[in-house]
C-alpha positions as CSV (number, residue, x, y, z in Angstrom):
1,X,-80.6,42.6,-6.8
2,X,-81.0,44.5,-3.4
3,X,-84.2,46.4,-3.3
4,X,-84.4,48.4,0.3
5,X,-83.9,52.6,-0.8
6,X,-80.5,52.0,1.2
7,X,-77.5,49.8,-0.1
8,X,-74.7,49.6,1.9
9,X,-72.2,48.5,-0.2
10,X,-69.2,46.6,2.2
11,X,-65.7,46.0,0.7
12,X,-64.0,43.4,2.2
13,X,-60.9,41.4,1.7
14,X,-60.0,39.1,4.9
15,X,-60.4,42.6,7.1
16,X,-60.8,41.4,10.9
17,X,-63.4,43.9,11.5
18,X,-66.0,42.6,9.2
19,X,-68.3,41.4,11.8
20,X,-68.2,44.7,13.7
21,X,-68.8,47.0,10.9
22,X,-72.0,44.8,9.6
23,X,-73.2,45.3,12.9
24,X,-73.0,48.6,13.3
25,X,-74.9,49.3,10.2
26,X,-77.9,46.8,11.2
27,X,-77.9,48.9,14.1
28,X,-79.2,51.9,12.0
29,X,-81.8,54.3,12.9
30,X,-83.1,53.5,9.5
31,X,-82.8,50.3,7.7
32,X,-80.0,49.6,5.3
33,X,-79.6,47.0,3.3
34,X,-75.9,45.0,3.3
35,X,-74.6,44.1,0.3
36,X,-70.8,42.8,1.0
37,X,-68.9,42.7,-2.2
38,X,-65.8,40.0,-1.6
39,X,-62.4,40.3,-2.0
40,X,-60.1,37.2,-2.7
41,X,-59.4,36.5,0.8
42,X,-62.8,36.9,2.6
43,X,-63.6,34.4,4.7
44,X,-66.8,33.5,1.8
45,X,-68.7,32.1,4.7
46,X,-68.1,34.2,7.3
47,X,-69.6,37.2,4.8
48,X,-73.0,35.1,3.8
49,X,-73.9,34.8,7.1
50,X,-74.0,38.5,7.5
51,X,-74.7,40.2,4.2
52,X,-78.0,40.0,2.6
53,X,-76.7,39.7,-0.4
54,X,-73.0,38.6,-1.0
55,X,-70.8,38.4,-4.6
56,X,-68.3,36.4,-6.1
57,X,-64.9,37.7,-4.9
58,X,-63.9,40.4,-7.2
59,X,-59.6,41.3,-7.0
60,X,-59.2,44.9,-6.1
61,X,-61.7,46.9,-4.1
62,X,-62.8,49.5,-6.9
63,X,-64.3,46.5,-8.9
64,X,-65.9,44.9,-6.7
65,X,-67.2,47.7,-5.3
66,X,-68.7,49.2,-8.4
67,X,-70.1,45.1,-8.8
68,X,-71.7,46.0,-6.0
69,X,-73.1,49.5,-7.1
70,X,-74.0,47.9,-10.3
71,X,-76.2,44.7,-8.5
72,X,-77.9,47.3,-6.2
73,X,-81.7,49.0,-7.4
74,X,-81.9,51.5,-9.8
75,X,-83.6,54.1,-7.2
76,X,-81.1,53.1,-4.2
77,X,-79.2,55.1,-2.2
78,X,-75.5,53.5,-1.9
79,X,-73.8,54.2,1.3
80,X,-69.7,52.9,0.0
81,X,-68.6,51.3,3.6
82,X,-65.8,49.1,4.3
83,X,-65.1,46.1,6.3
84,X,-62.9,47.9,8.6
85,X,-65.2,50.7,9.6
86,X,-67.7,51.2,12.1
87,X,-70.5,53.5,11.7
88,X,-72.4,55.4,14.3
89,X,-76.4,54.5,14.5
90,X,-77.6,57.6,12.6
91,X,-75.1,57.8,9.9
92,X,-77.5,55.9,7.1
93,X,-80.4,58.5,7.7
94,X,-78.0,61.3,7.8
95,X,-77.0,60.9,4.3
96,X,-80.4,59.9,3.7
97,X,-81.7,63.7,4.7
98,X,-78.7,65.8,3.0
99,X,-78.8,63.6,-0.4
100,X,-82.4,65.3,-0.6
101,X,-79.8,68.6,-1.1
102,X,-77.0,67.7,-2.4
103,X,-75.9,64.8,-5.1
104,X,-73.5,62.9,-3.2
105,X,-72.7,63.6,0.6
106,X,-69.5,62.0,2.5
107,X,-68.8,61.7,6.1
108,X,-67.8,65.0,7.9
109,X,-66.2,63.3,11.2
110,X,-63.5,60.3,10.8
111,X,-62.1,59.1,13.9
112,X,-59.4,56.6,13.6
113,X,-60.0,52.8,15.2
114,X,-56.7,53.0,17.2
115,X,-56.1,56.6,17.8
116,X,-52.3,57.3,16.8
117,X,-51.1,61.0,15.9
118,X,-50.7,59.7,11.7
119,X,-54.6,58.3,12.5
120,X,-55.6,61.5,13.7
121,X,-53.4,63.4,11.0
122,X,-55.2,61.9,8.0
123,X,-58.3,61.9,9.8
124,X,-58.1,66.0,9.0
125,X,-58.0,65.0,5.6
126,X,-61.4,63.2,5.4
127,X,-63.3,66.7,5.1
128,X,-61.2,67.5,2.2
129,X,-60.8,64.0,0.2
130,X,-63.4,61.6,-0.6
131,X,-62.7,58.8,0.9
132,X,-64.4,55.5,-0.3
133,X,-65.8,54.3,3.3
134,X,-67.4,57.8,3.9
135,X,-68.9,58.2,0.8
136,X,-73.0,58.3,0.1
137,X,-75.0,59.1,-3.2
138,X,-77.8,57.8,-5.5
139,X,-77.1,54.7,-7.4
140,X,-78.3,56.5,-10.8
141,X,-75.9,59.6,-10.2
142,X,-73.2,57.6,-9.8
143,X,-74.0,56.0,-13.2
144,X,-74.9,58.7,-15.1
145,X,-71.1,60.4,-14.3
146,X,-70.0,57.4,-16.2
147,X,-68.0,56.4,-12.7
148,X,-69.0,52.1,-13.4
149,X,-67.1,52.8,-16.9
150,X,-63.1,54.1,-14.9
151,X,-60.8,52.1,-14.8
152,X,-60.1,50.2,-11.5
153,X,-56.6,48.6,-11.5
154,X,-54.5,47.4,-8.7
155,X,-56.5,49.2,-5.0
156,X,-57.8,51.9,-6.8
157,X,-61.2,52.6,-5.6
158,X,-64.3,55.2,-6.5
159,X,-62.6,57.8,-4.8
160,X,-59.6,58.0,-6.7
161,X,-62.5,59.0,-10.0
162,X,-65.3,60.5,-7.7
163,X,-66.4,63.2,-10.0
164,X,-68.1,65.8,-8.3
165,X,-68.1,67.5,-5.2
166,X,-69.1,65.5,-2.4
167,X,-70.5,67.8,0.6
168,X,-69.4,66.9,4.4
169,X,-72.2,65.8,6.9
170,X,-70.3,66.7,10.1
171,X,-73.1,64.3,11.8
172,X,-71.9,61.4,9.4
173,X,-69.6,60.1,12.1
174,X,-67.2,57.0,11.3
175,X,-64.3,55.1,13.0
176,X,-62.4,53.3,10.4
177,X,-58.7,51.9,10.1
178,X,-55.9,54.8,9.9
179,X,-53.7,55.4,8.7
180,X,-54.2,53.9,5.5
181,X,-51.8,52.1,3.6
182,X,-51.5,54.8,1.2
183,X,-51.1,57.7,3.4
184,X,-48.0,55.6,4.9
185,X,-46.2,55.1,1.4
186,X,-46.4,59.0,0.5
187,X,-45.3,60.3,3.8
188,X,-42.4,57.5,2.9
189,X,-41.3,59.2,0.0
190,X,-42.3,62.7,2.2
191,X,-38.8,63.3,2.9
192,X,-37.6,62.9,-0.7
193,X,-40.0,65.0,-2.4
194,X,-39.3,67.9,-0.1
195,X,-35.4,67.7,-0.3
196,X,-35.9,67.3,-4.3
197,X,-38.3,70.2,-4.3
198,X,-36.5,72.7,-2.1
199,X,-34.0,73.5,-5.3
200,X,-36.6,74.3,-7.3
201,X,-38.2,76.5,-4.9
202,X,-35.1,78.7,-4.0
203,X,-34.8,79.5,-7.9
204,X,-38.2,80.4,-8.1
205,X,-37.9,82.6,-5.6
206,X,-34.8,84.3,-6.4
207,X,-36.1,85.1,-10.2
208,X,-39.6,86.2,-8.5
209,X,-37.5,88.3,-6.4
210,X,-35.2,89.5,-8.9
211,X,-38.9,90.6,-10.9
212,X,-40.0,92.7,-8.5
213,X,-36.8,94.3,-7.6
């Protein structure tokens, strides 16, 4: 178990940027403790040498995550980061002050690592969706909305079940890895979806049309 009142809880599966993003949380204005749940191609010593606590590797980041959740103290705050984000130095006692409001709190400015116009494009979406490496709430909410109990196949992650709105600290600033590999394979299939849908919506305009005629 991790007992400082914050757990950052780091997802990692052989992500380059490992090193960086630790770093940038031990570099807190307050102090967090880093709890790096595996993935199976960590580099397993790489991680003990720079989580305070590190697990078994755990296939897909929603389980290990909530592994991690589920090892942290009852009272913690979890902040849900990932290997391949960096976090500015007030970001932990941010969500620290709004979680005293609100039951979970998320970050309310993404910047992309690599600025590309698809980076900066899903970026937007950050204030909308809760993403898992922006996330922040108290351990025993996130139990008591049953979230440890969903099922976590293939990369789905907490936010994919985050039950609950989570409220954007626009001072809870992160640079993480976009675009995502899911925001790539739906604008993929973008294009389809839009020439599939346009049928549709021409009928429903003409009989809405024809209605009000």
């Amino acid at each position: 178990m991790v007992n400082l009142k914050i757990v950052a809880i780091v997802v990692d599966n052989g992500e380059p940027f490992l090193e960086k993003s630790v770093e940038s949380l031990r570099n807190q204005t307050t102090p967090v403790s880093i709890l790096i749940a595996p993935g199976p191609d960590t580099d397993m010593e790489l991680a003990k040498s720079l989580g305070d606590l590190v697990l078994k590797p755990t296939s897909g980041p929603g389980r290990a995550r909530v592994q991690g959740i589920l090892q942290a103290d009852s009272d913690s705050i979890i902040l849900s980061c990932d290997s391949d984000s960096w976090y500015y130095p007030w970001y932990a006692e941010e969500a620290e002050k709004w979680l005293k409001v609100f039951p979970a709190v998320k970050s309310g400015w993404v910047e992309p690592l690599e600025p590309s116009t698809l980076g900066w494009l899903e970026a937007g979406l950050c204030n909308i969706l809760p993403y898992e490496f922006g996330l922040a709430f108290h351990r025993q909410t996130f139990l008591a909305r049953g979230m440890h109990l969903q099922e976590y196949t293939g990369r789905l992650d907490i936010g994919h079940h985050f039950d609950g709105l989570a409220w954007p600290n626009p001072q809870m600033r992160v640079k993480t890895r976009l675009p995502t590999r899911a925001f790539q394979e739906c604008l993929a299939y973008a294009p389809s979806l839009l020439l599939g849908s346009t049928p549709l919506a021409f009928a429903g305009g003409l009989i809405v049309w024809n209605l009000l005629k």
